[in-house]
C-alpha positions in Angstrom: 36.7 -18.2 36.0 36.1 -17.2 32.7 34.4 -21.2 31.1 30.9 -21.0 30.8 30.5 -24.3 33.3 32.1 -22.4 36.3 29.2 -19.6 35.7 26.5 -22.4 36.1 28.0 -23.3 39.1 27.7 -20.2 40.4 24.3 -19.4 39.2 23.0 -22.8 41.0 24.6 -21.7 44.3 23.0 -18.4 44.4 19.3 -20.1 43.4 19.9 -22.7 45.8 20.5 -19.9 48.6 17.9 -17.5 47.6 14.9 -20.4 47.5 15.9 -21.5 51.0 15.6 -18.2 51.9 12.3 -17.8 49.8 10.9 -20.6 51.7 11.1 -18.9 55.1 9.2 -15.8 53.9 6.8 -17.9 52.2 5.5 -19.0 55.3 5.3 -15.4 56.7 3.6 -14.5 54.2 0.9 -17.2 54.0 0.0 -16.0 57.7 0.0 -12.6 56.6 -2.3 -13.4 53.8 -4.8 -15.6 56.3 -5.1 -12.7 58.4 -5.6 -10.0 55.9 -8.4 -12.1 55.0 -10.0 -12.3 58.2 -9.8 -8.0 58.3 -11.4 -8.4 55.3 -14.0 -10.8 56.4 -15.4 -8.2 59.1 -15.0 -5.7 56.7 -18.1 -7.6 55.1 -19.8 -8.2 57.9 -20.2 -4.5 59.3 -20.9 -3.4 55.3 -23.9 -5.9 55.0 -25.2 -4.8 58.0 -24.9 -1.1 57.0 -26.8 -1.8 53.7 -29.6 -4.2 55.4 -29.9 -0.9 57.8 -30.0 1.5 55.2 -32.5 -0.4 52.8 -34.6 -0.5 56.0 -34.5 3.1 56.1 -35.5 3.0 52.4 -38.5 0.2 53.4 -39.8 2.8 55.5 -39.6 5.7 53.4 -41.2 3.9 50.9 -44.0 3.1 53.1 -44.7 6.3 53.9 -44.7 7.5 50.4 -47.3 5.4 49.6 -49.3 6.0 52.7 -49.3 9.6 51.5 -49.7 9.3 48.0 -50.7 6.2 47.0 -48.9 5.9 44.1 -47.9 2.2 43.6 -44.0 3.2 42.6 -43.6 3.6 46.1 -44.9 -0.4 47.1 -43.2 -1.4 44.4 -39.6 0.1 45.8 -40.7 -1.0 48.8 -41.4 -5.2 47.9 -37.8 -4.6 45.9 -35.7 -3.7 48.9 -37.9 -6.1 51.3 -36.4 -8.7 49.0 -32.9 -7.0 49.4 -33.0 -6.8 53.1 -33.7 -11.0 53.0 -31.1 -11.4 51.0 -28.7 -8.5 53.5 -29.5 -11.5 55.9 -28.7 -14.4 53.6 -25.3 -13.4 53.0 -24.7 -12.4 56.5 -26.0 -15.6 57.8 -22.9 -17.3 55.2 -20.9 -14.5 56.5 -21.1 -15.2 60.1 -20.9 -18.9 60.5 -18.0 -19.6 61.6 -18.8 -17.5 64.4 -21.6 -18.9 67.6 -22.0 -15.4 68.7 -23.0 -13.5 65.4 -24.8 -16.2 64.6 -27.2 -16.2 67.8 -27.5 -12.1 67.4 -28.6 -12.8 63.5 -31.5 -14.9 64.6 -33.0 -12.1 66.8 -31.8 -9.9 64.3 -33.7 -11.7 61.7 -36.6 -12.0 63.8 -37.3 -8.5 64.6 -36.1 -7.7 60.4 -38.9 -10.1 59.4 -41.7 -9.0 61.9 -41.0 -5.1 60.8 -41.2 -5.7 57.1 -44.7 -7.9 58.0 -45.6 -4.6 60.1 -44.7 -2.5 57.2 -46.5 -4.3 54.7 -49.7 -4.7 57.3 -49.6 -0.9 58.2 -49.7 -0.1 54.2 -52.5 -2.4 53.9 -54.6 -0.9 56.8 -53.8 2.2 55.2 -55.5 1.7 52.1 -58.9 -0.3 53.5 -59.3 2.1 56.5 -58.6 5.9 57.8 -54.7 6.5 59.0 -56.6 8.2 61.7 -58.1 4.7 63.2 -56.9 3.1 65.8 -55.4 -0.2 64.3 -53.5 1.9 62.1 -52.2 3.6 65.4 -51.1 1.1 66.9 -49.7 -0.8 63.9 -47.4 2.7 63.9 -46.0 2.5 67.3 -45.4 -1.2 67.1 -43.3 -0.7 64.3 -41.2 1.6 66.3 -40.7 -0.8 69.0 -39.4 -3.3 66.1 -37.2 -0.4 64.7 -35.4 0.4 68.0 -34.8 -3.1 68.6 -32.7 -3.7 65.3 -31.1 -0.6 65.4 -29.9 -2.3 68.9 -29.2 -5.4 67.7 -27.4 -4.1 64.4 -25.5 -2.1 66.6 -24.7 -4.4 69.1 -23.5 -6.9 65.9 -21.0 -3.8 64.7 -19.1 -3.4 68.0 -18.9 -7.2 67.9 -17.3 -7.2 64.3 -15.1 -4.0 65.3 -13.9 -5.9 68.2 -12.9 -8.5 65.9 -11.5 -6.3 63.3 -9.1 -4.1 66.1 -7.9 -8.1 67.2 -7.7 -9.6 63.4 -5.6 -5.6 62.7 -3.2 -6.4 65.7 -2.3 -9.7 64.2 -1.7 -8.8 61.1 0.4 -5.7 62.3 2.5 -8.0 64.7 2.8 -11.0 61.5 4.1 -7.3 59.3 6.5 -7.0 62.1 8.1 -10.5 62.0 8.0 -11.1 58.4 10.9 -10.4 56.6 9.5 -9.0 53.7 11.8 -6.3 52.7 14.4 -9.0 52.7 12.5 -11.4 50.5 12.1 -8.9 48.2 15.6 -8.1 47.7 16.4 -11.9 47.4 13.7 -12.2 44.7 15.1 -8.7 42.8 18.4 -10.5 42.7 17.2 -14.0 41.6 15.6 -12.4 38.8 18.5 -10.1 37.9 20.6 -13.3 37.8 18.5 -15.2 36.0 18.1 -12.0 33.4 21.7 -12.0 33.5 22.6 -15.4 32.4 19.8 -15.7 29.8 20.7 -12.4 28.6 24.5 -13.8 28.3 23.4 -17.3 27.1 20.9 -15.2 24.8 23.7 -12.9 23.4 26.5 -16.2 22.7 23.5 -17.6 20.9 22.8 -14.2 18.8 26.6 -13.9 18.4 26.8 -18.0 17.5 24.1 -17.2 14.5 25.1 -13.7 13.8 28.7 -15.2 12.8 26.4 -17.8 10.4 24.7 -15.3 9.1 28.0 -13.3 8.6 29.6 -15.9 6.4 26.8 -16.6 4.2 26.4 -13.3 3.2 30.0 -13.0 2.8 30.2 -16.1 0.6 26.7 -14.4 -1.7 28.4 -11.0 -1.3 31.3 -13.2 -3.1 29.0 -14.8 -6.0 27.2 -11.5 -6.3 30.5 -9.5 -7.6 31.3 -12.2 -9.6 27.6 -12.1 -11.4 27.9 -8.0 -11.2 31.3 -7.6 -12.2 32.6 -5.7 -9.3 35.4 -5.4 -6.9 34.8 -4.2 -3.0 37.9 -2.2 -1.2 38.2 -0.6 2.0 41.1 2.3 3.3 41.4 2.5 6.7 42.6 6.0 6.9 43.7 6.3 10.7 46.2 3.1 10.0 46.7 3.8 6.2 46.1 0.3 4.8 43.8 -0.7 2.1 41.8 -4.5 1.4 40.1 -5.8 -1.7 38.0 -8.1 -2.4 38.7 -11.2 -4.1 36.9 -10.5 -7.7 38.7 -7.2 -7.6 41.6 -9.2 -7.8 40.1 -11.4 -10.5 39.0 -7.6 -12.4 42.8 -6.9 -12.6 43.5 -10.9 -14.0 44.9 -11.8 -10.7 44.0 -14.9 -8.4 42.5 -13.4 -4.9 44.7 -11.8 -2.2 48.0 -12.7 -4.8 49.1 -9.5 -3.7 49.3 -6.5 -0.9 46.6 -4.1 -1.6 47.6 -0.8 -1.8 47.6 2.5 -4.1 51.3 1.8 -6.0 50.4 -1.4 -6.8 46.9 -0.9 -8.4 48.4 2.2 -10.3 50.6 -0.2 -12.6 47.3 -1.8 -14.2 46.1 1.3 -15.3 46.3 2.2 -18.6 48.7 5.4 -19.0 46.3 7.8 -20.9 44.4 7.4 -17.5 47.1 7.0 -14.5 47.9 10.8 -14.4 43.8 11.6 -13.5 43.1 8.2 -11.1 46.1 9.3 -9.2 44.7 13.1 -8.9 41.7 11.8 -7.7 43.3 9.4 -5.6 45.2 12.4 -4.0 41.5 14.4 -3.6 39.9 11.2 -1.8 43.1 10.8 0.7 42.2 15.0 1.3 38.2 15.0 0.8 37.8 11.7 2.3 35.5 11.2 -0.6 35.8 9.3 -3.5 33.0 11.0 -6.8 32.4 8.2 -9.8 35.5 8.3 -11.9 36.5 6.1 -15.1 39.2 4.6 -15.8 41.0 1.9 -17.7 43.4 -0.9 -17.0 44.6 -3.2 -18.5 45.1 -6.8 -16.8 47.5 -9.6 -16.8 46.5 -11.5 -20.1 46.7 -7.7 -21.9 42.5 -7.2 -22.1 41.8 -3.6 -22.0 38.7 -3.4 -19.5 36.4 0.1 -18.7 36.0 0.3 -14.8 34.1 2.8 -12.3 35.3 3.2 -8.7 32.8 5.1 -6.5 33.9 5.4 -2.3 32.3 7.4 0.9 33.6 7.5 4.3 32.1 5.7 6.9 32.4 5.9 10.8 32.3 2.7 12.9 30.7 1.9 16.3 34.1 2.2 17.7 34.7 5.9 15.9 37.2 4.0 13.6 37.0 6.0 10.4 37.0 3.5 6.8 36.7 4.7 3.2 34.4 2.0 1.5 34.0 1.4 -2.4 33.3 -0.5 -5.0 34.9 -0.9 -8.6 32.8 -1.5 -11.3 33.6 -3.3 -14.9 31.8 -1.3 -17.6 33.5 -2.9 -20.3 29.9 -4.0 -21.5 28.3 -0.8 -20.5 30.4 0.5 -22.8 30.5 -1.9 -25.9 26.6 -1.2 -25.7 26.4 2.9 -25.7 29.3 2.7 -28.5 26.8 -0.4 -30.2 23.9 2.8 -29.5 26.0 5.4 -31.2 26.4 3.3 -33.8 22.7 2.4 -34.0 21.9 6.3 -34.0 23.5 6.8 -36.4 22.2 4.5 -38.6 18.8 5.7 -37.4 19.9 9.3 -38.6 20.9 7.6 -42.3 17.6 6.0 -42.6 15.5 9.1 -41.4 17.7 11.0 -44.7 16.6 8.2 -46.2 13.3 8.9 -45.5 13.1 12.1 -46.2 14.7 12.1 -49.7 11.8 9.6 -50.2 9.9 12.0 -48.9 11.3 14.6 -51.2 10.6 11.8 -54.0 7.0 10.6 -53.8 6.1 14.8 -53.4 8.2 15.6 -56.4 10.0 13.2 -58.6 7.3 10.1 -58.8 4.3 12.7 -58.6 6.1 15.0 -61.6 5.8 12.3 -64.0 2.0 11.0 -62.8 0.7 14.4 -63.0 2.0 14.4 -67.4 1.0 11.0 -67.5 -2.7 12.5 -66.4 -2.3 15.4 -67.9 -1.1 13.2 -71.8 -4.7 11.1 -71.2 -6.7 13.9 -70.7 -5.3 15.6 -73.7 -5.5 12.2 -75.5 -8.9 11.6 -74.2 -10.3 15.5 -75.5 -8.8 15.7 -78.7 -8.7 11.6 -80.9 -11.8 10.9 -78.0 -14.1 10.2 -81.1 -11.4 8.7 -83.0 -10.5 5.7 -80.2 -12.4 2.2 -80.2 -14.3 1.0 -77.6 -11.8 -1.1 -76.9 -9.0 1.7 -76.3 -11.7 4.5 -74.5 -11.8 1.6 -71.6 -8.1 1.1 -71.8 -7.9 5.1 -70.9 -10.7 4.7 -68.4 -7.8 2.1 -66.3 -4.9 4.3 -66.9 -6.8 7.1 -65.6 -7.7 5.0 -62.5 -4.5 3.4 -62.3 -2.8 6.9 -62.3 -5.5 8.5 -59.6 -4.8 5.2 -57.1 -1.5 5.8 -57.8 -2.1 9.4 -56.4 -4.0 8.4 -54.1 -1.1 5.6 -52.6 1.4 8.4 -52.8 -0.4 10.8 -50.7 -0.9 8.3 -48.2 2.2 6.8 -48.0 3.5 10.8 -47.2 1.0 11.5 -44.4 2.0 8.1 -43.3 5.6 9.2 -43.4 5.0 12.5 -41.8 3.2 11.0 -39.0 6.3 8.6 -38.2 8.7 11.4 -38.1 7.4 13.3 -35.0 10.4 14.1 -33.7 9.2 17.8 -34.7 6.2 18.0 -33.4 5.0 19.9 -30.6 2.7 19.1 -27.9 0.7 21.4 -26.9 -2.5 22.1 -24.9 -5.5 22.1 -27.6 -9.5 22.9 -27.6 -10.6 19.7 -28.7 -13.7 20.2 -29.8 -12.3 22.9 -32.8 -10.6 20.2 -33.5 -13.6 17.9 -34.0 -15.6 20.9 -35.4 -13.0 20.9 -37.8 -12.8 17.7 -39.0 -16.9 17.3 -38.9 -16.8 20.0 -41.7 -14.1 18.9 -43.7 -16.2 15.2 -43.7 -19.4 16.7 -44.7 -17.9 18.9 -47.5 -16.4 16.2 -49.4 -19.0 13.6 -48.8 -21.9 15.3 -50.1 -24.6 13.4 -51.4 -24.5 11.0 -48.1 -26.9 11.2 -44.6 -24.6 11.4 -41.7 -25.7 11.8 -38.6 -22.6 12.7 -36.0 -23.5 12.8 -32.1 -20.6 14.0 -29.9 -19.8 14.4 -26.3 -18.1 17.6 -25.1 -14.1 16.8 -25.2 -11.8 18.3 -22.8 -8.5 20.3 -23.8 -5.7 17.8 -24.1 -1.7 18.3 -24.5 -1.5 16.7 -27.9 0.0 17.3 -31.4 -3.1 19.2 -33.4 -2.6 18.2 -37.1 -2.0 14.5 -36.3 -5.3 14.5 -33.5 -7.3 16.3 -36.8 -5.7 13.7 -38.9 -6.5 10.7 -36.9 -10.5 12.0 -36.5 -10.6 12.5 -40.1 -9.7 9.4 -41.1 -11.8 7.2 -38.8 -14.6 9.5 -40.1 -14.0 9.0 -43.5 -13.9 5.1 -42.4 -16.9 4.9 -40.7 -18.6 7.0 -43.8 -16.7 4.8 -46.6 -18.1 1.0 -44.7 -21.5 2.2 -44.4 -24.7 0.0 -45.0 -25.6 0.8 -48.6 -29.3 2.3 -48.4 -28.9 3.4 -44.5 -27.9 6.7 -43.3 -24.2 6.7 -42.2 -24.7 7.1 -38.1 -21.8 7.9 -36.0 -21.5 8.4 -31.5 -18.1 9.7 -30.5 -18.3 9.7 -26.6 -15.4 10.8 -24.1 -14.4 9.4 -20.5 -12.3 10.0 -17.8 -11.0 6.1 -17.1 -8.2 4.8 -14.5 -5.7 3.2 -16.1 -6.2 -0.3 -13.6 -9.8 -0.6 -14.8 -8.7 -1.4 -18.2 -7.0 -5.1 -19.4 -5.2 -3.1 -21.5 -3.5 -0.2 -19.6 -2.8 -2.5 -16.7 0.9 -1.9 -17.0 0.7 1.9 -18.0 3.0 4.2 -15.7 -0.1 6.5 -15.8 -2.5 6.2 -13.8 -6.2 8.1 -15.9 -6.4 7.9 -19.7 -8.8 10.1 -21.7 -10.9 7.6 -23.5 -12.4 8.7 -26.8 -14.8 6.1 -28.8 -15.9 6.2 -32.2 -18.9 3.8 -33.2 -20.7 3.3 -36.6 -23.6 1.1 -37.4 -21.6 0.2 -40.9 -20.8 -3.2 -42.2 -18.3 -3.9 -39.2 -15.7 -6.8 -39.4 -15.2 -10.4 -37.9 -13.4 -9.6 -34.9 -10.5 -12.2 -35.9 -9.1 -9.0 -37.8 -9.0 -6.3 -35.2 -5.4 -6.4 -35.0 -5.1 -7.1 -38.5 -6.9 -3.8 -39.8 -4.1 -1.6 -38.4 -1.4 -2.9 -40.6 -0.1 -1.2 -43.2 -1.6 -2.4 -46.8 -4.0 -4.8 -44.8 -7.6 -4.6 -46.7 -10.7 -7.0 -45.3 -12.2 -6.2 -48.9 -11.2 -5.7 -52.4 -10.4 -2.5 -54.4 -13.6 -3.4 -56.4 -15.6 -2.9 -53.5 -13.7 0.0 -51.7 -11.5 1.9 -52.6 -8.6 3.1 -50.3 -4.9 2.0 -50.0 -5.1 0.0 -47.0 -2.9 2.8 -45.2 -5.8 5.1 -43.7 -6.0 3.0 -40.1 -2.4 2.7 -40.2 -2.0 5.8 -39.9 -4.5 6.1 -36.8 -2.3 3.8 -35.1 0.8 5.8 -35.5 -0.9 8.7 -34.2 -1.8 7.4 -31.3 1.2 5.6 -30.6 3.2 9.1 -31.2 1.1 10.4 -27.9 1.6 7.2 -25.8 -1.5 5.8 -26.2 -3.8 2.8 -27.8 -6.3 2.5 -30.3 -8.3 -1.1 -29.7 -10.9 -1.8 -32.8 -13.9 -4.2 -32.4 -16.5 -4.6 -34.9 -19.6 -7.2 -35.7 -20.5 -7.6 -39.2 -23.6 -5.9 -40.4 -24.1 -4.5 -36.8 -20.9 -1.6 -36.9 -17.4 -0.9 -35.9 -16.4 0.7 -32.9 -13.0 2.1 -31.9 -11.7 3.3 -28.5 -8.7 5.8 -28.1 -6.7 5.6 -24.7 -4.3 8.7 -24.5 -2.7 9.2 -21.4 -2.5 12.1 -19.2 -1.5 12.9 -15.6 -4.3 14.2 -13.0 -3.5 17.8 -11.0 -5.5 17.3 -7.7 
């Protein structure tokens, strides 16, 4: 009863029956549909001949409106629904011929319709070449009633006609109602279709449970090769019956072959190491009350001795059938692990070299900058008291040493700002008038570069979250830049301009996790660079010209860079030579709307 073969028996038996059964009402039906046609065919019939009747009513009115007014809207309604009324007997004349009788009263009919519109149209046209008061006019008038009266018969006589026909065609179609078994086909059809909704829904659902069980074992068998890649271990408790499952690889995290033994709380307790067996098993004890199972780490230890770091994490879950299962999963972390303690370790060599750092720090200020200030301090002496006694020869040997020692200086001073700037881990950000800042730096420039024309434009800056001394910093020295490259014999000319840009409309702030960047640009008209070096220019020590022709310490745009960087943005430099330098400063920021 149950095989799927015995149900297609069954199935064909009942179609067979029901379409034998459709058959007979079939025919019924086709007669009921023939004579709901012909009902409907004198439903046409009597409505032509109400709108041919009416538009004659229209015809007249018409008429008379442009007998009394003469306006030529009137004759031209009236030639519109002349044409209407011929066609009113066009479609009656298709209408009615299949039947002698309508068709012999549509002749007269048309007849008398034709010779009244002729009337009509000859009565307007007396009207307008002679009084309405004359006598052809007269006459023309009560002829046109005779005409009227006679249609109005005829039309009238054609209606009880079609009425006849429509009570006879009604009484048919009520008796073929009466024999036609209809609320009996209907029920057959409703339960054809419910068996054939039926069996496709069952052949349907074998199909979806054939692929659903495919679909099942290939994600069992990736579920399989994905704990293997991720180092993990499924397990399920099924509370109600008190019995646990693991997957295979949480076997293989324990150094056992799969299902090699019964899963179960005692026996995974004897791989855990013993400094953390007392704490697992409390929160073993918890889960079996809470039904909940919080991240907790432990160790085991498996069968070849391995110490390994795991993480077991379960929730309950409640099944279609209200079956009630605590899932998990138990992670290996060993690696995890090895890399925070590989961190630490990392950190704190990080901490050494920042004391490093800082005792150099402590160094350059005081112990290398002690002994250059006396070496100074000797050659000045030297240089004001056995001046006149010194050859040429030794006054230009003290002319290097004295600007040997003030590069020396120089290198020292830089190489502590640059320091300084590296260590931000001090620094606070914090919301700052921007313009002071540049107000600032624009007077520091022109104090110590007197002597020079410089011409600085500058676009109003918005108040950014930044770290003040490094942001004054980084504008004085791409000032001092721009002023120290120049053109010689040209006035030093300098545009900073500010933006608001979106982070996509830039190559290279595609991959920012902010979306707007303030964009702040300093150009020059100096002696530029080859582009070739616009990467180059930011390293440290990196000089595009010799000490001889500039001085500096090739740490100034360095130092830019490490600014920016410290406030998550990007400095980009371009430059043509003997046209000017420009660069652009991307910091980020994120938009209140």
């Amino acid at each position: 009863v149950n095989s799927h073969k015995f149900l297609k028996i069954i199935f064909g038996i009942g179609l067979f029956v029901i379409l034998c059964l459709g058959g007979l009402a079939y025919r019924h039906i086709k007669n009921l549909n023939e004579t709901t046609k012909l009902v409907q065919h004198t439903y046409e019939v009597n409505m032509e001949l109400e709108k041919m009747l009416s538009r004659l009513h229209y015809a007249e009115a018409n008429q008379r409106g442009f007998i009394l007014s003469g306006d030529s809207l009137f004759l031209q309604s009236f030639e519109l629904r002349a044409d209407n009324i011929i066609g009113n007997l066009a479609r009656l004349r298709e209408l009615t011929k299949d039947n002698a009788t309508q068709q012999k009263n549509l002749d007269t009919l048309s007849f008398n319709v034709v010779n009244r519109i002729n009337l009509l149209t000859e009565t307007m046209e007396v009207a307008i070449s002679k009084d309405i008061n004359s006598s052809a006019f007269k006459t023309l008038f009560i002829e046109n009633k005779s005409h009227e009266e006679q249609i109005r018969s005829k039309i009238s006589e054609m209606i009880v006609l079609e009425n006849n026909l429509l009570h006879q065609r009604k009484s048919e179609k009520n008796k073929v109602l009466d024999i036609t078994p209809f609320l009996l086909y209907s029920i057959l059809i409703l339960t054809l279709l419910l068996l054939l909704i039926a069996y496709a829904k069952i052949n349907n659902d074998i199909n979806a449970l054939k692929a659903t069980n495919e679909e099942l074992e290939l994600f069992k068998n990736l579920n399989k090769q994905a704990e293997i890649i991720s180092k993990q271990g499924t397990w399920v408790w099924y509370t109600e019956e008190n019995r646990s499952e693991y997957s295979d690889n949480l076997y293989r995290l324990l150094g056992e072959e799969p299902q090699s033994f019964k899963a179960g709380r005692d026996t995974f307790l004897t791989y855990v190491h013993e400094d953390d067996k007392a704490n697992l098993l409390e929160q073993i004890e918890k889960m079996e009350h809470d039904m909940a199972l919080p991240f907790v780490n432990f160790r085991i230890i498996d069968k070849k001795g391995n110490t390994k770091h795991l993480k077991s994490y379960g929730e309950l879950v409640t099944t279609a059938e209200g079956d009630k299962q605590l899932i998990g999963t138990t992670i290996d972390i060993t690696e995890e692990i090895k890399n925070l303690e590989t961190i630490e370790q990392r950190n704190k060599e990080l901490e050494r070299n920042n004391k490093e750092l800082s005792t150099f720090n402590y160094v350059a200020s005081h112990d290398l900058q002690e002994p250059l200030r006396k070496i100074q301090t000797f050659i000045s002496r030297l240089e004001s008291r056995d001046k006149d006694n010194l050859s040429e020869k030794g006054k230009l040997d003290i002319e290097k040493i004295k600007s040997l020692s003030s590069r020396m200086r120089l290198l020292i001073d830089d190489l502590l700002q640059y320091s300084r700037t590296t260590s931000k881990a001090h620094d606070e950000f914090v919301v700052t008038n921007m313009n002071m800042l540049l107000d600032h730096t624009k007077d520091e420039v022109f104090n110590s570069a007197e002597g020079y024309n410089i011409q600085i434009t500058s676009d109003d800056l918005p108040n950014m979250k930044v770290v003040p001394f490094q942001i004054q910093q980084l504008f004085t020295n791409l000032l001092n830049n721009s002023i120290k490259y120049r053109k010689k014999g040209e006035d030093a000319i300098i545009h900073i301009t500010y933006n608001e840009v979106r982070s996509t409309s830039i190559d290279v702030l595609k991959n920012s996790r902010f979306k707007y960047h303030h964009h702040i640009s300093f150009k020059d008209n100096g002696i530029g660079f080859d582009q070739i070096y616009a990467e180059r220019i930011f390293d440290l020590f990196k000089r595009l010209h010799s000490k001889n022709e500039y001085s500096g310490t090739g740490i100034g745009l360095a130092i830019c860079k490490k600014i920016v960087e410290n406030h998550n943005g990007t400095i980009i430099a371009s430059g043509q030579i003997n046209v000017g330098s420009t660069f652009d400063i991307y910091l980020p920021y994120r938009k209140h709307t």
